[in-house]
PDB file of N, CA, C, O and CB in Angstrom:
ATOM      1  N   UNK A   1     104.250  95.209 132.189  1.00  0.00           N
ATOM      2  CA  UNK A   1     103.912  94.142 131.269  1.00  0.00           C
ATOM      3  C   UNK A   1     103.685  94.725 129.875  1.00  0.00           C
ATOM      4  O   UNK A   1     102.946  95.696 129.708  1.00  0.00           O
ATOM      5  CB  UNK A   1     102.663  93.372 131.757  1.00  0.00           C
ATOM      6  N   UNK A   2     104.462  93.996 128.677  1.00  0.00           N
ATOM      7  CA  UNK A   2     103.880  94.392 127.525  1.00  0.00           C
ATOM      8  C   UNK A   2     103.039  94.091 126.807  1.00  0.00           C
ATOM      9  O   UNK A   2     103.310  92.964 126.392  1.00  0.00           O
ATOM     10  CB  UNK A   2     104.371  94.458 126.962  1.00  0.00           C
ATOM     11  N   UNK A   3     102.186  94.421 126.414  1.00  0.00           N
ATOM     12  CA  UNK A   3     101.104  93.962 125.318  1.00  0.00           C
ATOM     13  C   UNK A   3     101.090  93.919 123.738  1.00  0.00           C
ATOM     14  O   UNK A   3     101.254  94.918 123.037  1.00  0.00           O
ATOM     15  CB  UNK A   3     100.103  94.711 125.526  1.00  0.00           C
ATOM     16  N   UNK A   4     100.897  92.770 123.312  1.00  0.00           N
ATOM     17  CA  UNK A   4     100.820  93.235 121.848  1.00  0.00           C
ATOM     18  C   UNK A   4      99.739  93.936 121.463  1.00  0.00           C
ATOM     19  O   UNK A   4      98.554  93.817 121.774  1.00  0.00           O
ATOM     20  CB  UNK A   4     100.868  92.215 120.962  1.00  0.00           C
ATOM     21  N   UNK A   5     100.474  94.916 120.520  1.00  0.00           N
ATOM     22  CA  UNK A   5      99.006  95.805 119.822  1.00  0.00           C
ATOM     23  C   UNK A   5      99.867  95.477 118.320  1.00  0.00           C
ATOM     24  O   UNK A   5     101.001  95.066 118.077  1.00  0.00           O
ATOM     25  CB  UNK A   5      98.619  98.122 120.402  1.00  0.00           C
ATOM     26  N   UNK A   6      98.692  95.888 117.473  1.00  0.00           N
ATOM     27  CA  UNK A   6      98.538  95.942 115.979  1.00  0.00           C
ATOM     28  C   UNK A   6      98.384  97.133 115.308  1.00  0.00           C
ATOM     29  O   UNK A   6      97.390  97.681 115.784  1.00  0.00           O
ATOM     30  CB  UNK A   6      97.517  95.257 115.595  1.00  0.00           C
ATOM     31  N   UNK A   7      99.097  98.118 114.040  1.00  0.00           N
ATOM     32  CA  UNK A   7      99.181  99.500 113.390  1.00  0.00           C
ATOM     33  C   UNK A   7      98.161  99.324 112.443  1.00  0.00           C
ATOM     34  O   UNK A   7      98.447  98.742 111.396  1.00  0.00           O
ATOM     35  CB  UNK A   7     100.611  99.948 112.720  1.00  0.00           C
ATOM     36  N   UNK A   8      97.063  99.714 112.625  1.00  0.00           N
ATOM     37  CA  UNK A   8      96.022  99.761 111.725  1.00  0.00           C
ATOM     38  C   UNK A   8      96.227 101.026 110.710  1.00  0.00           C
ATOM     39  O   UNK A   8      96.760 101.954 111.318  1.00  0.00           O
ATOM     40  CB  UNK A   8      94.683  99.828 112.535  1.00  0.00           C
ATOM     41  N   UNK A   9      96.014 101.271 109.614  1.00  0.00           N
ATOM     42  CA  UNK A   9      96.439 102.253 108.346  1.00  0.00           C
ATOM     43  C   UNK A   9      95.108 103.153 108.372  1.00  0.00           C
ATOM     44  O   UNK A   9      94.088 102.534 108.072  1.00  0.00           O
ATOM     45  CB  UNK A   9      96.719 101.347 106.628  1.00  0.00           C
ATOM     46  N   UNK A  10      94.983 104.257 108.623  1.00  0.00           N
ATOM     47  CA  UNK A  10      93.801 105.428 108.525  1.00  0.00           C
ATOM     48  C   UNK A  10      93.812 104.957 107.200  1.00  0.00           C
ATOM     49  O   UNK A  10      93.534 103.761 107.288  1.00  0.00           O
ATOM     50  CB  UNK A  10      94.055 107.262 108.869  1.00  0.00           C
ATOM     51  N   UNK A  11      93.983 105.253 106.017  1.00  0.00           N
ATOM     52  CA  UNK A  11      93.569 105.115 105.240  1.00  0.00           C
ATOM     53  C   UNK A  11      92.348 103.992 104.574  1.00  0.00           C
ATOM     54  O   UNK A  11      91.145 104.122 104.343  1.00  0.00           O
ATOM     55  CB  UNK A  11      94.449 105.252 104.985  1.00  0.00           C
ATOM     56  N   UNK A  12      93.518 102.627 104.372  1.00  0.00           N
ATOM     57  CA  UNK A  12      92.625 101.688 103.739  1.00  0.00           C
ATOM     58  C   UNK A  12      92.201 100.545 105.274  1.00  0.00           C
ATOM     59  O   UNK A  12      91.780  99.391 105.187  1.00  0.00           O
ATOM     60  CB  UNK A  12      93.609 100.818 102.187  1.00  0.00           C
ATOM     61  N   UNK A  13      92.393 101.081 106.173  1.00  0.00           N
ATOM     62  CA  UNK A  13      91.871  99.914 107.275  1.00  0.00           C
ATOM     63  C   UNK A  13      92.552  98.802 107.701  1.00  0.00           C
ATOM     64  O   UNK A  13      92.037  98.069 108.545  1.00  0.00           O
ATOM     65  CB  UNK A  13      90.782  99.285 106.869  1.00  0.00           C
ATOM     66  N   UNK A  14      94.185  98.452 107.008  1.00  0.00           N
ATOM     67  CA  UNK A  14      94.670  96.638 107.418  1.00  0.00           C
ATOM     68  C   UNK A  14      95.419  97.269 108.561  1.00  0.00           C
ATOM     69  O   UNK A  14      95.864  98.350 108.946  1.00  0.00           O
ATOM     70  CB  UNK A  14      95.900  95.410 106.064  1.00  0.00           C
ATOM     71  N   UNK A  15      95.337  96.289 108.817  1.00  0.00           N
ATOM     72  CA  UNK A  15      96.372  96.216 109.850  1.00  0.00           C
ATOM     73  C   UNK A  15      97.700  95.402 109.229  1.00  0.00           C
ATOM     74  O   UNK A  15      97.899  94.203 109.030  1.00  0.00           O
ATOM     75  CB  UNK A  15      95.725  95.441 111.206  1.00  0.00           C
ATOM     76  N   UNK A  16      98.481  96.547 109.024  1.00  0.00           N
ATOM     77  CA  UNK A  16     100.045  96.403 108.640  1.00  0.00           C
ATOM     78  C   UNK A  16     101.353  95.418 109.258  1.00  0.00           C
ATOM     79  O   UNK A  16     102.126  94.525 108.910  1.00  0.00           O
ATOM     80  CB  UNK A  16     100.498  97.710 108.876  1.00  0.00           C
ATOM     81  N   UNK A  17     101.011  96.219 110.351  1.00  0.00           N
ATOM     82  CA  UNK A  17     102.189  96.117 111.685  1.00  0.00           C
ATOM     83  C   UNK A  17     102.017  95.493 112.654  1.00  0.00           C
ATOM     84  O   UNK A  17     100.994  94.916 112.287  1.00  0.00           O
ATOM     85  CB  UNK A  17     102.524  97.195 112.357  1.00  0.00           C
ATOM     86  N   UNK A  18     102.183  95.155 113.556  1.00  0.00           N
ATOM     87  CA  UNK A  18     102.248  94.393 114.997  1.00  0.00           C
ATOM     88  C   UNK A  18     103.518  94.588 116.113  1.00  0.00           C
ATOM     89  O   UNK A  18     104.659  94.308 115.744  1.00  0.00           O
ATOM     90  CB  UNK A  18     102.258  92.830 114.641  1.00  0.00           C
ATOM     91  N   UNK A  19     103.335  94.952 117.131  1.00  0.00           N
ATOM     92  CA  UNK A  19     104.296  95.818 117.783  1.00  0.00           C
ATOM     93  C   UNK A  19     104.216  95.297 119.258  1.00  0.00           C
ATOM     94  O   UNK A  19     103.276  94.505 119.316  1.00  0.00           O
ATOM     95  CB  UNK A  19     103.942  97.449 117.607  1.00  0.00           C
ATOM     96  N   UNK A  20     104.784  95.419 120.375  1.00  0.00           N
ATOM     97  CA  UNK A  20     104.315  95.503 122.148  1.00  0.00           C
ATOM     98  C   UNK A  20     104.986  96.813 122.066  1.00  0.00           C
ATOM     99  O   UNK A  20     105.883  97.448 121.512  1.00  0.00           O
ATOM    100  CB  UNK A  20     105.045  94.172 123.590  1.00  0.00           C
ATOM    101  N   UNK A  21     103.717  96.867 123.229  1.00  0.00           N
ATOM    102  CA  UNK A  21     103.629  98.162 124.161  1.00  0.00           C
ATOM    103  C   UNK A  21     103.641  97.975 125.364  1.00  0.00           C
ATOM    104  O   UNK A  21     103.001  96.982 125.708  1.00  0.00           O
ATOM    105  CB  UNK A  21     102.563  98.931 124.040  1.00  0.00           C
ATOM    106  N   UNK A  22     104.398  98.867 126.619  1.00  0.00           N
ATOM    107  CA  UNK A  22     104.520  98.955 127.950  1.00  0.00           C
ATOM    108  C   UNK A  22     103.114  99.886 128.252  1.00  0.00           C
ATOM    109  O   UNK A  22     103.233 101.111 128.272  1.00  0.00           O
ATOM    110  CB  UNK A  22     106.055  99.613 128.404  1.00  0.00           C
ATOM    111  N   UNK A  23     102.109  99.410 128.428  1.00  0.00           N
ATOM    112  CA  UNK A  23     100.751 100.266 129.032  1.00  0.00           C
ATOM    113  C   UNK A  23     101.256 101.186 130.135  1.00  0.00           C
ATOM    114  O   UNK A  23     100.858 102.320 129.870  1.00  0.00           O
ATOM    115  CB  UNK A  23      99.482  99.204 129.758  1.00  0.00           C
ATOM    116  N   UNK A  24     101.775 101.178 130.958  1.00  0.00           N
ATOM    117  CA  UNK A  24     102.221 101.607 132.634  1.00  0.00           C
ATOM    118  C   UNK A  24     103.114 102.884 132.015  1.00  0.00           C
ATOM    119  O   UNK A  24     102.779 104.023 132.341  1.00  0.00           O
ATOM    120  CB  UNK A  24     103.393 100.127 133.812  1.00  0.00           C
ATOM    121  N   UNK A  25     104.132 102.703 131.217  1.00  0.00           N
ATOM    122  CA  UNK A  25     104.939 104.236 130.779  1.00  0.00           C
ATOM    123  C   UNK A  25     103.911 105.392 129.738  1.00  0.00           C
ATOM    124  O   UNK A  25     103.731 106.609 129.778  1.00  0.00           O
ATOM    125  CB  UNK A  25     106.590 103.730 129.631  1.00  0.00           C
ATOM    126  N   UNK A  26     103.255 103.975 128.604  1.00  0.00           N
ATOM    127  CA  UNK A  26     102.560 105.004 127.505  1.00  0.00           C
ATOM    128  C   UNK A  26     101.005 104.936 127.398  1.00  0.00           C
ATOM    129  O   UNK A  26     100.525 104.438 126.380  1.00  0.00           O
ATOM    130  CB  UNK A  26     103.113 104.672 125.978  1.00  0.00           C
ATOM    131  N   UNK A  27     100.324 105.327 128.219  1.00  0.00           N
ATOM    132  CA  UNK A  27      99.039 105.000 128.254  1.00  0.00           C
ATOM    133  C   UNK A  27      98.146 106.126 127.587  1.00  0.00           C
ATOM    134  O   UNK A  27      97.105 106.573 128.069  1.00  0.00           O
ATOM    135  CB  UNK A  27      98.688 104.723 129.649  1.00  0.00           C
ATOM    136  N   UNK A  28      98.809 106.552 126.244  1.00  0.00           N
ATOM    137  CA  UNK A  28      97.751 107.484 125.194  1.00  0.00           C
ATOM    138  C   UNK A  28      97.801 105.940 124.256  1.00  0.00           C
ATOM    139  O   UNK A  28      98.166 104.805 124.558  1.00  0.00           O
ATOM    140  CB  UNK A  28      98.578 109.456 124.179  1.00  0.00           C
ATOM    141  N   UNK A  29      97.203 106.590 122.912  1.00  0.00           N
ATOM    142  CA  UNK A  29      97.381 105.785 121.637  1.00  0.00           C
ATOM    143  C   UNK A  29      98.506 106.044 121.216  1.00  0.00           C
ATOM    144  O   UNK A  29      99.057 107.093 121.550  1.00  0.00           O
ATOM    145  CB  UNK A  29      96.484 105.978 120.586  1.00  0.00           C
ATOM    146  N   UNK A  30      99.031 105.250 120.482  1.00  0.00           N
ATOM    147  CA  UNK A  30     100.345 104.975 119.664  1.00  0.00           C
ATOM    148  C   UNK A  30     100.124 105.493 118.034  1.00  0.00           C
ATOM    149  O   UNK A  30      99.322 104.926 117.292  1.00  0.00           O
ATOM    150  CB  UNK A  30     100.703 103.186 119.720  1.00  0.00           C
ATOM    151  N   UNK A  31     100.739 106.346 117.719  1.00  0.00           N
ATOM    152  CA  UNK A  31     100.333 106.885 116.449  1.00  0.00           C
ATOM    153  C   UNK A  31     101.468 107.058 115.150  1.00  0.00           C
ATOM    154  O   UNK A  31     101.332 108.232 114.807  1.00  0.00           O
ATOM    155  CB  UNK A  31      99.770 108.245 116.828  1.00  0.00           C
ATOM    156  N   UNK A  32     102.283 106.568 114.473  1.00  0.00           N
ATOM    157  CA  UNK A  32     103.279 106.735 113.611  1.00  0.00           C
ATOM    158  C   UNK A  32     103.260 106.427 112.004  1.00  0.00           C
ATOM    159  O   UNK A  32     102.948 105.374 111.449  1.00  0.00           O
ATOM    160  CB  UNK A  32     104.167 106.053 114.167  1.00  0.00           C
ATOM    161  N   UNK A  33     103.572 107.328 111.580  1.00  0.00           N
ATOM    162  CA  UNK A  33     103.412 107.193 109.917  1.00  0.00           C
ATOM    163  C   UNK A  33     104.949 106.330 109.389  1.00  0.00           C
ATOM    164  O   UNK A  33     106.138 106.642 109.329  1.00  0.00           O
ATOM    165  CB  UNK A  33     103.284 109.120 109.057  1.00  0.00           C
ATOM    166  N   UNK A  34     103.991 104.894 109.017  1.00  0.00           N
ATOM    167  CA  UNK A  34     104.651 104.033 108.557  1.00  0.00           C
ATOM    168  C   UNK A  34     104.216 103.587 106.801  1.00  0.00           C
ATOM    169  O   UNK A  34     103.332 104.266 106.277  1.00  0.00           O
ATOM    170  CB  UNK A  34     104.498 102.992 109.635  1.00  0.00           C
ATOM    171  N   UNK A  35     104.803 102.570 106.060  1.00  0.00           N
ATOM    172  CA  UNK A  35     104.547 102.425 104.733  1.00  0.00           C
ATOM    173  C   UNK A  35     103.719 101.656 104.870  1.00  0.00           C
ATOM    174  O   UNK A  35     103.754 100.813 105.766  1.00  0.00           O
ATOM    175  CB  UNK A  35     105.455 102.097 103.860  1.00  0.00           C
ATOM    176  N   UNK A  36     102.228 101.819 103.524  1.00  0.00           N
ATOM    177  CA  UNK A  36     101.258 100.655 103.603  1.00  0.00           C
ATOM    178  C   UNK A  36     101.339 100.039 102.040  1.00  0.00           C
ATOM    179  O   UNK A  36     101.444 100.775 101.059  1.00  0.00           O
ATOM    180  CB  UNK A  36      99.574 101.207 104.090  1.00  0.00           C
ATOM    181  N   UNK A  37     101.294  99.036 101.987  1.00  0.00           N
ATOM    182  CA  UNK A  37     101.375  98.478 100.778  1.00  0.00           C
ATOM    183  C   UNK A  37     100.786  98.713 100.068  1.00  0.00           C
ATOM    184  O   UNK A  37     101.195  99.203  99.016  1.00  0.00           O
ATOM    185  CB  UNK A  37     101.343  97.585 100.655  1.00  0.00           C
ATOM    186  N   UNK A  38      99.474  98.456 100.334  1.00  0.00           N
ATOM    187  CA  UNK A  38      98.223  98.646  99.623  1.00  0.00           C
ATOM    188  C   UNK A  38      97.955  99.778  99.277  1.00  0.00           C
ATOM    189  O   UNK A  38      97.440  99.665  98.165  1.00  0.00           O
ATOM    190  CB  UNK A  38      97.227  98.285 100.201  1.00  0.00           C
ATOM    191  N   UNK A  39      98.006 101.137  99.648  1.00  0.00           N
ATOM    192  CA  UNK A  39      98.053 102.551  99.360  1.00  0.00           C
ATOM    193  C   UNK A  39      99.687 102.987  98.554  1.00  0.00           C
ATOM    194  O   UNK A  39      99.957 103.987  97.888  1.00  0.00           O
ATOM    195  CB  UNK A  39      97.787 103.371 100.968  1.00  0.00           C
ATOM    196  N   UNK A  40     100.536 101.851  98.918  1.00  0.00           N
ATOM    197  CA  UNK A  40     102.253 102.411  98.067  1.00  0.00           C
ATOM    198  C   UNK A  40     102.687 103.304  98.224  1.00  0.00           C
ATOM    199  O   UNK A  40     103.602 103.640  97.471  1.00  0.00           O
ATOM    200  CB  UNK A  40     102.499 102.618  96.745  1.00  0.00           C
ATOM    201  N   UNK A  41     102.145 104.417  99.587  1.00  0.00           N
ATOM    202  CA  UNK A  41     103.391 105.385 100.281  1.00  0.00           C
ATOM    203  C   UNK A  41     102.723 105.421 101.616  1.00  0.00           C
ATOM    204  O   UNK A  41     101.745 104.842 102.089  1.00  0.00           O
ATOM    205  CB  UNK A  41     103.721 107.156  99.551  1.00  0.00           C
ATOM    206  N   UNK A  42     103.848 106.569 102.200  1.00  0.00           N
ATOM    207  CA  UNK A  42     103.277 106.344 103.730  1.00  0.00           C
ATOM    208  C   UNK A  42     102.537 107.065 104.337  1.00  0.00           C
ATOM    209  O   UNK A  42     102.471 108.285 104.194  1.00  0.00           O
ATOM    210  CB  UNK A  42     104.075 106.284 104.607  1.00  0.00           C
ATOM    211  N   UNK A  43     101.820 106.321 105.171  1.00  0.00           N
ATOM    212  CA  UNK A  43     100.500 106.880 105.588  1.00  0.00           C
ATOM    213  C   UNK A  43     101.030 107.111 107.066  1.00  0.00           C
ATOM    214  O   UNK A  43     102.184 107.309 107.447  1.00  0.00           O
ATOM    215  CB  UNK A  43      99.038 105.808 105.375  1.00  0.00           C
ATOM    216  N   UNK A  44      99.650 107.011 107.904  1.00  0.00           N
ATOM    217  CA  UNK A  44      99.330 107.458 109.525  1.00  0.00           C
ATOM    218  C   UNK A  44      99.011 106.331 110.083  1.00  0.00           C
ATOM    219  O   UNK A  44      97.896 106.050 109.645  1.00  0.00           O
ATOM    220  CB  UNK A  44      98.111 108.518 109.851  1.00  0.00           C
ATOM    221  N   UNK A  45      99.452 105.318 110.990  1.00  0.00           N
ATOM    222  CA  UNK A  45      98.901 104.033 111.019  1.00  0.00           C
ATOM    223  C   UNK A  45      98.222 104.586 112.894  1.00  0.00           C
ATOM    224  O   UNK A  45      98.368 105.697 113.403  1.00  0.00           O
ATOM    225  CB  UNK A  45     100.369 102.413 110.708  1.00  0.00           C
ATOM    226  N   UNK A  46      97.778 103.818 113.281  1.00  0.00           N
ATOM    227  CA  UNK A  46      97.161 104.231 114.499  1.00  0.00           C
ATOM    228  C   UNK A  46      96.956 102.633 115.720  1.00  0.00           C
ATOM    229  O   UNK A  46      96.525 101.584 115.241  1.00  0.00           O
ATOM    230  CB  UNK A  46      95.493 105.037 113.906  1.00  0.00           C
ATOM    231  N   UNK A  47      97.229 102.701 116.815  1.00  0.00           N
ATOM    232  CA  UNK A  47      96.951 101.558 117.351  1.00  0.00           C
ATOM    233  C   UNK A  47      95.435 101.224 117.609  1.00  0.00           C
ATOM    234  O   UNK A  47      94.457 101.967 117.698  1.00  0.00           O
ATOM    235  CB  UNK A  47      97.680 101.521 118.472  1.00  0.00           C
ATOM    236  N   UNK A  48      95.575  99.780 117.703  1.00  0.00           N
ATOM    237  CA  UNK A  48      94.477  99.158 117.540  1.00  0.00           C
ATOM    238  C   UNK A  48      94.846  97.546 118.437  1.00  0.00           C
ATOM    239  O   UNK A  48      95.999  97.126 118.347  1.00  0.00           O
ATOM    240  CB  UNK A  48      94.133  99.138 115.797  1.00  0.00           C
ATOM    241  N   UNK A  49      94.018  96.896 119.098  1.00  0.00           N
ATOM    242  CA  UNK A  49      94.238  96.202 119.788  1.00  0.00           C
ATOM    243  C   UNK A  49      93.711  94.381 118.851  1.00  0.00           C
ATOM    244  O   UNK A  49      92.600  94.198 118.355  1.00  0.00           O
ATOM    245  CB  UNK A  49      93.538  96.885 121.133  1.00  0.00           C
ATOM    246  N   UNK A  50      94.784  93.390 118.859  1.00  0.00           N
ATOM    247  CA  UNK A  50      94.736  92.257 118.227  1.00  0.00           C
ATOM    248  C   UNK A  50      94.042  91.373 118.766  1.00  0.00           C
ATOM    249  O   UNK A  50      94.071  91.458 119.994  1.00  0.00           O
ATOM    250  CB  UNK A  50      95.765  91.821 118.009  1.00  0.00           C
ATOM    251  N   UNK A  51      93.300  90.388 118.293  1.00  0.00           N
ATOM    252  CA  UNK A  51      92.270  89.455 118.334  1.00  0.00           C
ATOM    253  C   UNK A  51      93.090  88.266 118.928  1.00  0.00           C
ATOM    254  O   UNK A  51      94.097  88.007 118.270  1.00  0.00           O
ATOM    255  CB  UNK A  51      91.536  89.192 116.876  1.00  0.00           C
ATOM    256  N   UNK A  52      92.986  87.882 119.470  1.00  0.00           N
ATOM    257  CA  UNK A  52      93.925  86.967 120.260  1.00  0.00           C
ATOM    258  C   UNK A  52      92.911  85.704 120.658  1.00  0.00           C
ATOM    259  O   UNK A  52      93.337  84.753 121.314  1.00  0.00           O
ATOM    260  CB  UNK A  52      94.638  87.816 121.724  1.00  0.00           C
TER     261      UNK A  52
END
């Protein structure tokens, strides 16, 4: 089953991105340096789980 999770930005804190994940294959954290707007280059975004 996939889950949605959300790329929260180490830096300034938003949450950028929104993504699913297969829990059962990848069960660490999800970690990828993507672009944040608000900072205007790319950072380290980190998973974080959405308010649903």
């Amino acid at each position: 089953m996939r889950d949605k999770i959300g790329l929260k930005c180490v830096d300034c804190g938003d949450i950028n991105y929104t993504t699913t994940k297969n829990k059962k294959l990848h069960t660490g954290k999800f970690e990828v340096k993507k672009y944040c707007k608000r900072e205007r280059k790319h950072t380290s975004h980190k998973e974080t789980k959405l308010k649903s």
